[in-house]
N, C-alpha and C positions, 0 to 999 in steps of 0.2 A: 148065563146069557153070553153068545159071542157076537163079540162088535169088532168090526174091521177099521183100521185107518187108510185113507189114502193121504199119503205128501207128494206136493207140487214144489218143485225149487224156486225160492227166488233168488233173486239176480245179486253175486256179488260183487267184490269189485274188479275190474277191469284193467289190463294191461293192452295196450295195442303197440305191433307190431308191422310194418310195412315191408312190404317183400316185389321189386319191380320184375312183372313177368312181360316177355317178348316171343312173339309168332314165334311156333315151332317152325322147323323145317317143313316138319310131318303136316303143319296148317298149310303153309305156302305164304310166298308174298302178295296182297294185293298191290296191280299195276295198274297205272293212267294209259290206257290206249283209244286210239281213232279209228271209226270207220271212214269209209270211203267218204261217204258223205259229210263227213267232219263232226258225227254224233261221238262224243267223245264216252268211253264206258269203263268199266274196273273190269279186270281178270286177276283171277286168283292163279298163280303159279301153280299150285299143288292139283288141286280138283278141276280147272278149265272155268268155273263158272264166271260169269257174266253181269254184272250190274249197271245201267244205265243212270237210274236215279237210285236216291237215299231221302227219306223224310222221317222230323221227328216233331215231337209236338210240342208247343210252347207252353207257356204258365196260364193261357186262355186256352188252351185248347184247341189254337188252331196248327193246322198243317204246313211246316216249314220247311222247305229244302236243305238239305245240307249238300255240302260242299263236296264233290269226288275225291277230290286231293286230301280233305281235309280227314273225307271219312278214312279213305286207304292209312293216311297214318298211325290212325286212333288204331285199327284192324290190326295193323303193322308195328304197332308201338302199345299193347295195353296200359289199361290203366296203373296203378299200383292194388294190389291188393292189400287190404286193411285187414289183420286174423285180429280178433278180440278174442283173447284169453280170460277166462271167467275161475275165480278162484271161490271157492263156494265153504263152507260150514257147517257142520253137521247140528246143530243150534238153530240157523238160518230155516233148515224148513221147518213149512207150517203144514199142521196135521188137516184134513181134513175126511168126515165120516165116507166108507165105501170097504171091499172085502180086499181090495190087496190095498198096499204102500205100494207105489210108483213113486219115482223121482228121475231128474236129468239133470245132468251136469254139462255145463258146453265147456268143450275143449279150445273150439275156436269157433266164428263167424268172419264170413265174408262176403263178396260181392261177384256175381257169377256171369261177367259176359262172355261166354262160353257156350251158350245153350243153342242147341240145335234152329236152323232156320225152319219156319214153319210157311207151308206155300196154302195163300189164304185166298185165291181166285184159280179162274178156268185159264186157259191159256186164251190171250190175244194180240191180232197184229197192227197195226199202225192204221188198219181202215177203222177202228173202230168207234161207233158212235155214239152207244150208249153209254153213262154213266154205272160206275159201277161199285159196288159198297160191300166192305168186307168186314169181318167181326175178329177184332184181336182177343182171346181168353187166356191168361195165363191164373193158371192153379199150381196148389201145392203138390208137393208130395213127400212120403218117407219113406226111406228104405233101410232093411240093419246089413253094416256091412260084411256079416260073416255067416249070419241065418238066414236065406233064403226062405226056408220051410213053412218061417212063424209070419204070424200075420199083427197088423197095429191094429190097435183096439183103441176105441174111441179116448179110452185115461190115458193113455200111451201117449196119443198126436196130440191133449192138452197138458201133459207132462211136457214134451216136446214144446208147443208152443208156450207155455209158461216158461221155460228155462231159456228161453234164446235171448238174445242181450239186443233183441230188436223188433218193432211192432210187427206182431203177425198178421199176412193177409191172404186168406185162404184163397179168394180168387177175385181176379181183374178183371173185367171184361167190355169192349167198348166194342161200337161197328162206328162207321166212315163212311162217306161216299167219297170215291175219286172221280172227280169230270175226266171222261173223253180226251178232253184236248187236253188236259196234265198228263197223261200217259201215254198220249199215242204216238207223238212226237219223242218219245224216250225208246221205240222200237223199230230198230233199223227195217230198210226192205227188204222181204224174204225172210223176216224172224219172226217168231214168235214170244212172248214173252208171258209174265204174269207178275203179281205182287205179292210178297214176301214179307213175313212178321221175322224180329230178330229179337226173342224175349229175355228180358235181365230177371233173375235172382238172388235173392239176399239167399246165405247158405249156412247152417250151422252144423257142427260136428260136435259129437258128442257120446258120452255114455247114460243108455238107461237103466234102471233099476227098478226091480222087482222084488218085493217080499211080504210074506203071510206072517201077520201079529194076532197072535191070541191076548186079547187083553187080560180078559180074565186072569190068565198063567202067564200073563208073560213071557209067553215063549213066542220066537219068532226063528221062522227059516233062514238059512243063508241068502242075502241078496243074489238074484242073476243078473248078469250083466250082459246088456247088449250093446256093441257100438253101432251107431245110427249118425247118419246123414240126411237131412231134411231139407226144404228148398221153400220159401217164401215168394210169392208172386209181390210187386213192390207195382205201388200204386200213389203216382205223382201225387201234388198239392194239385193237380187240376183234373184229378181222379182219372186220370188215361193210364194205361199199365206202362211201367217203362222199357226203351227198346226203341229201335231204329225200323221204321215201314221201307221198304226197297222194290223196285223193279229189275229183276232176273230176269234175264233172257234164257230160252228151251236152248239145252244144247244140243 
């Protein structure tokens, strides 16, 4: 009879590392500028883009403004990133029944505000009256960094998410209404604008492995190794996905 195992890593122990990253050139700097009218807004040196407001959510849930000056710094100035080093043992995994062994090792984890803006309304200008409500979703995803070709198989992404040194959340997802009069007042005359998602991920880096056990004989194939980069959608204590809501003006 032939019976497969599959191993899942658990988690060993941890070293963390802090490393202070600072706007590239290549990002630009965000600036504090005024229009005419004294609507004060962000411009990003590198790209031209435009920010009037910035909102993020509290530990209720509600919709908070934040600060232009305060945001441009944070933009201007990241956070530190935190890599957690995961040392692991070959002892450590635990078997469980399936036709290959899978396992992950994480090299590091970290914290990703870096991710692309996501524009999450229609454009509008300063007449506008109706309320308007938009749906923030952040999901996972994985990629290997050197095989394009192959694709992740379901024991792969729970290898993956077993082995990561931090709660996995396949996906976020919340909708809002914005009043009228919180946004229309944040669009100069003659612009147009709209609202903009700015989503955080938790990130882990790592190697996966693959290999076929014959029990019976006890033979097994050489491990493959693939290096894999993964992204976890991170979802507050007040179940909102994390990340900064903003109004971009069209350039």
């Amino acid at each position: 009879m032939f019976l497969a195992l599959t191993m899942v890593v658990g988690l060993g122990s941890y070293a963390f590392a802090a490393e202070i990253e600072t706007a590239s050139e290549e990002d630009g700097k965000w600036e504090l500028k005024y229009f005419e009218d004294g609507l004060p807004y962000l411009e990003n040196s590198s790209t031209g883009t435009e920010v009037t407001a910035v909102f993020k959510f509290d530990d209720d849930g509600n919709l908070c403004p934040v600060d232009l000056i305060e945001y441009a710094n944070k933009m201007n100035n990241p956070s530190p990133v935190e890599y957690v080093a995961t040392s692991l043992e070959d002892e450590e995994i635990v078997p469980y029944v399936t036709t290959t062994v899978t396992w992950y090792r994480q090299s590091k984890a970290y914290k990703d505000e870096s991710a692309p803006v996501e524009k999450l309304s229609v454009d509008f200008d300063n007449t506008i009256k109706l309320n308007m409500t938009v749906t923030m979703t952040v999901s996972h995803s994985f990629k290997f960094d050197f095989n394009a070709s192959k694709n992740f198989t379901t024991q792969m992404k729970d290898a993956v998410k077993g082995g990561a040194s931090f709660s996995w959340q396949g996906q976020v997802s919340k909708s809002i209404t914005m009043s009228a009069e919180t946004i229309a007042d944040k669009i100069p005359e003659g612009r147009k604008g709209f609202i903009a998602f700015m989503p955080y991920y938790m990130v882990t880096e790592g190697t996966l492995y693959e290999q076929v056990i014959d029990v019976d004989t006890g033979d097994s194939s050489t491990p493959k190794k693939y290096k894999v980069t993964a992204k976890s959608a991170i979802k507050l204590s007040n179940g909102w996905p994390d990340g900064y809501l903003r109004v971009e003006l069209v350039k």
